[in-house]
C-alpha positions in Angstrom: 0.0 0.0 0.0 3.1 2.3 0.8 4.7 1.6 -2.7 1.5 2.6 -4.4 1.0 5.7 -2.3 4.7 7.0 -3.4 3.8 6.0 -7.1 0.9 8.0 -7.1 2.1 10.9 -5.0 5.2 10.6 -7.8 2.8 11.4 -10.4 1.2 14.0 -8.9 4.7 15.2 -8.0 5.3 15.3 -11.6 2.4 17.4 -12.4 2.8 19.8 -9.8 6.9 20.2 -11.3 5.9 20.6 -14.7 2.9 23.6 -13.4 5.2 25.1 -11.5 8.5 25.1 -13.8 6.4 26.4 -16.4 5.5 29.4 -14.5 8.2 30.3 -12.9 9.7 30.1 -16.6 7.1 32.5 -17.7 8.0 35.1 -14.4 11.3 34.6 -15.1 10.8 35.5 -18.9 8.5 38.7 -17.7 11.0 40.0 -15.1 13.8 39.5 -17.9 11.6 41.4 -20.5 10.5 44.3 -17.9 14.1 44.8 -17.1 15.5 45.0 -20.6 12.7 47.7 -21.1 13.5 49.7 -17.7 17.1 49.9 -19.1 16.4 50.6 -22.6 13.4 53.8 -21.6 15.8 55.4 -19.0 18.9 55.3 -22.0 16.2 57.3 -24.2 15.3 59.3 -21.5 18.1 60.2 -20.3 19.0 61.2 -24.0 16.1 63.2 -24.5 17.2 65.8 -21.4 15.5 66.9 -18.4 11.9 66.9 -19.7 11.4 63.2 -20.5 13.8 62.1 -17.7 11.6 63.6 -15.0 8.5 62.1 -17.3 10.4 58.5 -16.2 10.8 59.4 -13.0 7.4 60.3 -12.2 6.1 57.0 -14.5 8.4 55.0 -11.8 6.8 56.4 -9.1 3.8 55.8 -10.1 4.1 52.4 -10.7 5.2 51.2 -7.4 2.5 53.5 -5.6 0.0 51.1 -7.9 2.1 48.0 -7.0 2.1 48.4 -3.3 -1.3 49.7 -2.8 -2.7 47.0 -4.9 -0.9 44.6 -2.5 -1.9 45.5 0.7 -5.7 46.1 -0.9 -5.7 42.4 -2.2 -2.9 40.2 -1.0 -1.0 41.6 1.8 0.2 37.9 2.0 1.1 38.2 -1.3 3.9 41.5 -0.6 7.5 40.5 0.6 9.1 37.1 -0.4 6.3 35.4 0.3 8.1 32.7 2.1 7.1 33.4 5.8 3.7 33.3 4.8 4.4 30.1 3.5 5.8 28.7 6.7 2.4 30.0 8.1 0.6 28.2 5.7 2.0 24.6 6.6 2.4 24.8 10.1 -1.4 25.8 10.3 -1.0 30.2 10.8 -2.3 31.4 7.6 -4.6 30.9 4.7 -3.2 30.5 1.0 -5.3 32.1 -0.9 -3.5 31.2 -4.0 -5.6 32.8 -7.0 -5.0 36.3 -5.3 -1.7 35.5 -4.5 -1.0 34.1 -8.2 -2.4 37.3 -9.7 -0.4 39.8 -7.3 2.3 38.1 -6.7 3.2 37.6 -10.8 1.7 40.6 -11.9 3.2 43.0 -8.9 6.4 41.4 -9.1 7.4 42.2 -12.5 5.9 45.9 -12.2 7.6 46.5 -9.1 11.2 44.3 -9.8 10.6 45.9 -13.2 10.7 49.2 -12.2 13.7 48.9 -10.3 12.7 47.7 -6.5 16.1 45.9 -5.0 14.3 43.1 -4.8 14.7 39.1 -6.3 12.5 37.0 -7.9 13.2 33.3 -6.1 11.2 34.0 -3.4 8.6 34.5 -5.6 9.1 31.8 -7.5 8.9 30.0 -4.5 4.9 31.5 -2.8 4.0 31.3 -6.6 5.1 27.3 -7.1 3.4 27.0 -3.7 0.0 29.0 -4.8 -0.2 26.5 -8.5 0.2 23.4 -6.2 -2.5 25.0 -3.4 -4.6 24.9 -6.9 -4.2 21.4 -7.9 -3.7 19.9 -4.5 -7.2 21.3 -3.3 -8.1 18.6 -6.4 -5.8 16.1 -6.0 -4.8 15.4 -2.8 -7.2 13.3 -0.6 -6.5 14.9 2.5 -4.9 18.2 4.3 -1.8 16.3 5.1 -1.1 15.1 1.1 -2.0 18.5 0.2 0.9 20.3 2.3 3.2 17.9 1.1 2.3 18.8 -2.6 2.4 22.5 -1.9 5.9 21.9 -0.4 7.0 20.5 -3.8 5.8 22.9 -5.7 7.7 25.2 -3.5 10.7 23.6 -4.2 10.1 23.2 -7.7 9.3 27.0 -7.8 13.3 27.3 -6.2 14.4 24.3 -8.7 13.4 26.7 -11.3 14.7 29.4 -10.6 18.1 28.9 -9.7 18.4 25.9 -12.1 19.1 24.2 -9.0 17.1 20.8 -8.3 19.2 19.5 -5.5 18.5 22.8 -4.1 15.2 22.7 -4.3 14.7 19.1 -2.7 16.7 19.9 0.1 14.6 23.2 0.8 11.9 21.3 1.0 13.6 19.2 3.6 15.6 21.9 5.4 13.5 24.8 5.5 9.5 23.4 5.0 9.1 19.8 6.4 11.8 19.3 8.5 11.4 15.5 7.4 14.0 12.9 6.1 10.5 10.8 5.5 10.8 8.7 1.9 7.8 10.1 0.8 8.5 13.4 1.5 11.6 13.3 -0.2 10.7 11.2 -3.4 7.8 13.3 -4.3 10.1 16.5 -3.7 12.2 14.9 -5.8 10.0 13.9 -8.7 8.9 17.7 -8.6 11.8 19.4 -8.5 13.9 17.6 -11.3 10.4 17.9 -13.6 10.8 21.4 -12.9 14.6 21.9 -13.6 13.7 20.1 -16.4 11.4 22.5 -17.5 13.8 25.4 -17.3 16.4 23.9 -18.8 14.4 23.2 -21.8 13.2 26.2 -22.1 16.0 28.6 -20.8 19.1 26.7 -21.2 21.1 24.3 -19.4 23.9 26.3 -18.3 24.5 27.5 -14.3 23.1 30.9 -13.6 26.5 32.6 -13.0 28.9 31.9 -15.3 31.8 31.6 -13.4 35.0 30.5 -14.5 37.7 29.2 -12.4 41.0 27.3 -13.0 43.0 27.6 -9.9 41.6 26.3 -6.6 42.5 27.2 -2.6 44.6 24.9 -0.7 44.2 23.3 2.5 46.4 26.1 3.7 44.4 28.8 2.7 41.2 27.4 4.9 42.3 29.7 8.5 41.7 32.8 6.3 37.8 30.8 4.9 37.5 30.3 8.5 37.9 34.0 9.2 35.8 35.0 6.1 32.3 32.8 7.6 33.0 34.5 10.7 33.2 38.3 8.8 30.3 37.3 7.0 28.3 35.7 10.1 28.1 39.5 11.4 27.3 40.7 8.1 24.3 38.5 7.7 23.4 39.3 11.0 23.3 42.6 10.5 21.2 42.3 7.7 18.7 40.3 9.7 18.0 43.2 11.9 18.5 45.7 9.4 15.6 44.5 7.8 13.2 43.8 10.7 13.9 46.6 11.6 13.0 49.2 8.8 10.1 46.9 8.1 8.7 46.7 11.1 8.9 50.8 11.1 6.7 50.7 8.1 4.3 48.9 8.9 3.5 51.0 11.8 2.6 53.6 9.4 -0.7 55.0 7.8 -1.4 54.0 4.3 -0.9 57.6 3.1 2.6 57.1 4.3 3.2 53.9 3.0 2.5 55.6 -0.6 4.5 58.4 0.4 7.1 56.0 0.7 6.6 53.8 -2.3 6.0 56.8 -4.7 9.3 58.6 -3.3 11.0 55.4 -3.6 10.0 55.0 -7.2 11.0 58.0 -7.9 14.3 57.6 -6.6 15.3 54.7 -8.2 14.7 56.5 -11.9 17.2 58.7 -10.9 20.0 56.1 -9.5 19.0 54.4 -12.9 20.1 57.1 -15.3 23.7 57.1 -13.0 24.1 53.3 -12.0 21.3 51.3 -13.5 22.9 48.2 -12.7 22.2 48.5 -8.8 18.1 48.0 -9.7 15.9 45.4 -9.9 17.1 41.8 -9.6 21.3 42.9 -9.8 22.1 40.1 -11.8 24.4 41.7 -13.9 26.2 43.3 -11.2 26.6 40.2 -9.7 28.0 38.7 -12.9 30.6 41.3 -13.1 31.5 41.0 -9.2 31.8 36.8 -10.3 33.6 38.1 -13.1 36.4 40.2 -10.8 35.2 43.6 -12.7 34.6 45.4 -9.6 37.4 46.7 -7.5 37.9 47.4 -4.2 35.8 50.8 -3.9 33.7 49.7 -6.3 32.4 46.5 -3.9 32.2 48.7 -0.7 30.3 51.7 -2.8 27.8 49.0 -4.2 27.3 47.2 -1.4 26.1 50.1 0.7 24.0 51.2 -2.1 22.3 47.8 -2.6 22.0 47.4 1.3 20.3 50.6 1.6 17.7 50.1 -1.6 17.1 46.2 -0.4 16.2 47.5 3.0 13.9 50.0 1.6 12.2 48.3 -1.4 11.1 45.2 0.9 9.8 47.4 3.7 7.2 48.7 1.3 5.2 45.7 1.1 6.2 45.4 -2.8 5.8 41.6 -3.7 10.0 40.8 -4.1 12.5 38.4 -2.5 15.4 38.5 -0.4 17.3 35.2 -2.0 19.0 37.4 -4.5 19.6 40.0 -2.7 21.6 38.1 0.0 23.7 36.7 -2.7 24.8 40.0 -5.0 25.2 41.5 -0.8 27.4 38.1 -0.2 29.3 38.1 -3.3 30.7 41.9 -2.7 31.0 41.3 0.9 33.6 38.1 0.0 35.5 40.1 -3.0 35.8 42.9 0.1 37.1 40.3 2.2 39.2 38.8 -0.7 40.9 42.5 -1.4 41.4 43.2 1.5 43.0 39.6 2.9 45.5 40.2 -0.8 47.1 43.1 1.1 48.0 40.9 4.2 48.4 37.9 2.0 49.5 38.9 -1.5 50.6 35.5 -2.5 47.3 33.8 -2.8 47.9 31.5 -5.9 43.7 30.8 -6.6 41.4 33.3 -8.4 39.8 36.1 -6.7 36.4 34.6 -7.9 36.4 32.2 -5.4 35.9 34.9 -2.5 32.8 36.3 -3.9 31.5 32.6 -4.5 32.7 32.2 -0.9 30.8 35.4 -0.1 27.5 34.5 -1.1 27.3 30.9 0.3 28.4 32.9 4.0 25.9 35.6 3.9 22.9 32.7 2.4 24.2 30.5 5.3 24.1 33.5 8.4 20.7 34.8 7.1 18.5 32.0 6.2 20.0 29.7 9.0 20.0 26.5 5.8 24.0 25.7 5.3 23.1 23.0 3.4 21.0 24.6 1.3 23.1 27.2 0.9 26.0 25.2 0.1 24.1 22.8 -2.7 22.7 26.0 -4.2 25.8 27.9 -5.0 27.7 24.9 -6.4 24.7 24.4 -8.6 24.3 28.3 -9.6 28.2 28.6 -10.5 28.9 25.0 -11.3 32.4 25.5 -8.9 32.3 21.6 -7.3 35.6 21.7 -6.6 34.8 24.8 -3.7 32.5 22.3 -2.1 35.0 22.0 1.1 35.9 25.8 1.1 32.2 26.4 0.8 31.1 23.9 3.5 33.8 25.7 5.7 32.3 29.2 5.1 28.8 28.2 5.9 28.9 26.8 8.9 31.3 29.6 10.5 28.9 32.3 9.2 26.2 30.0 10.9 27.8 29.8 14.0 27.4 34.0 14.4 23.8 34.7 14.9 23.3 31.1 16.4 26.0 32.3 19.1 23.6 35.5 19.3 20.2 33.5 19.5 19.4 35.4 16.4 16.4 34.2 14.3 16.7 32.9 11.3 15.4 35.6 9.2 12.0 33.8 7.6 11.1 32.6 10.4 11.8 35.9 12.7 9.5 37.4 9.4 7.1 34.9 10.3 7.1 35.4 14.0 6.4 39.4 12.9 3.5 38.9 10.8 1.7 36.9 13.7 1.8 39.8 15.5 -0.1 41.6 12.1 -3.5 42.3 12.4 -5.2 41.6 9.3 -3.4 38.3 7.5 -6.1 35.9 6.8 -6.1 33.3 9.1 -5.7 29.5 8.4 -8.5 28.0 6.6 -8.5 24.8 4.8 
């Protein structure tokens, strides 16, 4: 009876993969599209003078005024990452009500990311893998318990898909959602999150997000100084857990009129940083690309990084539907090529490339926020494709662990969960 149960929860595995790849294919294809046209307005823009550049900035502005007050009208579960609300969801907090949360979360996301919010689009991916499943497990699954066990796989298959990541994706599921080794559990997260890479791949390509390229590795004698870099970056991703508690949780103590104040200044703002440095909008792949790619130098990482900082804290404290995944990695791939600069001039004869600190960076500053080392550890090998780091990697992540456990610090979805409970006006659980 077991055997059959796994076969048919493989199936429906399979279906909810293929749902979900497909669209978070299609967000990833809109975000893509949205940013290509951001960047190529504000070039015309700009070249047009004063007149049509203040034309863009109010158009900006008015977008994300649209995008956050449509969110906390509609789906105020919908706004953020969307994983805390999640969480909520499975351990029995929250409703998910997943047509609303479909509709704002795809449509808001690539208006808001689109129009420059510091924001990512995994987490996303992620509440909108999650929302499909909630559809087609609400048909499917025979009872509440299968259907939170489909919902977690298309969760996963929502991250599968959008880091090209599948191992990723299963051990999300495992780490983060279910907290279960069971063989059910694991097979049907499986089944959906390979259908979904699959998916991706098919359509987007098979090649690792960051094309990194590497030829000379670290030594076992280099591995006091990785030790020293999880620790730098354990504070860092501390910081940045409290950082963004904090200005959120200022926010949202304010009146609607000054949450559009916000969002509409905001907007505004971010046409102007995008006529100067349009890079350090939206989703910051590029920028993290050329950080990867050693194109950034040593005033150039700290300048970005505080810019990025600052715009991440503010864009997700407006309620704007966006992630924090991507974010935490362009923050942890600066960080590490800060820490790699600046351990050259103490160490100059380093004979591995300077990639490997900003690969090193992101896996540290994953690891300290999220509280998932192995997640974060599978994920980065499978977004750059650097196996041979996965020591050096392992090494960083659990010292940048070891910070805000030391500090009893939250992990930083689940300290966004813990806030929201205290929210009056989240629907409540009902299934």
């Amino acid at each position: 009876m077991n055997e059959l149960k796994r076969r048919i929860l493989s199936l429906k595995g399979f279906w909810i993969g293929l749902t979900a790849g497909l669209l978070a294919v299609a967000f990833r294809l809109c975000l893509e599209g949205a940013e290509d046209i951001r960047g190529e307005i504000l070039l015309k823009a700009a070249a047009q003078g004063w007149g049509a550049a203040i034309g863009m900035m109010a158009l900006f502005g008015g977008i994300v005024v649209c995008v956050v007050w449509i969110t906390v009208r509609f789906a105020p579960e919908a706004g953020g990452s969307g994983i805390p609300h999640l969480k909520g969801y499975l351990v029995g907090l929250h409703a998910l009500r997943a047509w609303r949360i479909l509709l704002v979360k795809f449509l808001g996301g690539v208006a808001g990311i689109g129009s420059g919010l510091a924001l990512g689009r995994e987490g996303p991916t992620v509440q909108l893998g999650a929302a499909i499943a909630k559809i087609w497990g609400d048909r499917l699954a025979p009872n509440r318990v299968e259907r939170k066990l489909l919902i977690s796989a298309g969760a996963g298959a929502g991250l599968a898909a959008a880091f090209n990541a599948p191992l990723a994706g299963v051990f999300f599921i495992l780490e983060e959602l279910q907290h279960s080794l069971n063989q059910t559990v694991l097979v049907t997260a499986f089944v959906a999150s390979v259908t979904s890479d699959i998916v991706c791949r098919l359509i987007m390509g098979h090649l690792p997000v960051f094309h990194v390229q590497m030829s000379r590795f670290p030594g076992i004698g280099m591995f006091p100084l990785f030790i020293l870099q999880g620790l730098f970056l354990g504070y860092l991703g501390l910081g940045f857990n409290k950082s963004l508690l904090w200005s959120s949780d200022r926010v949202r103590r304010w009146s609607m009129q000054g949450r559009i104040l916000l969002a509409g200044g905001l907007g505004v703002g971010l046409a102007g940083i995008g006529f100067w440095k349009p890079e350090v909008l939206g989703l910051g792949g590029r920028l993290t690309e050329q950080v990867l790619s050693n194109a950034v130098g040593y005033v150039g990482v700290v300048v970005y990084f505080f810019a990025r900082f600052g715009l991440t804290m503010v864009s997700y404290s407006t309620g704007a539907p966006g992630g924090i995944f991507a974010p935490m990695l362009l923050l942890g791939a600066l960080a590490g090529s800060f820490f790699g600069y600046t351990a050259q001039l103490f160490y100059p004869g380093a004979s591995f490339d300077f990639t490997v600190w900003g690969v090193l960076g992101m896996v540290g500053f994953f690891s300290a926020s999220v509280r998932a080392p192995i997640t974060g550890t599978i994920l980065i090998l499978e977004m750059t494709g650097a196996y041979d780091l996965l020591l050096p990697l392992m090494i960083v992540s659990l010292c940048a662990y070891s910070i805000p456990e030391f500090y009893k610090d939250r992990p930083i979805y689940d300290a966004l969960l813990h806030r929201d409970n205290q929210q009056i006006g989240l629907p409540t659980y009902s299934d």
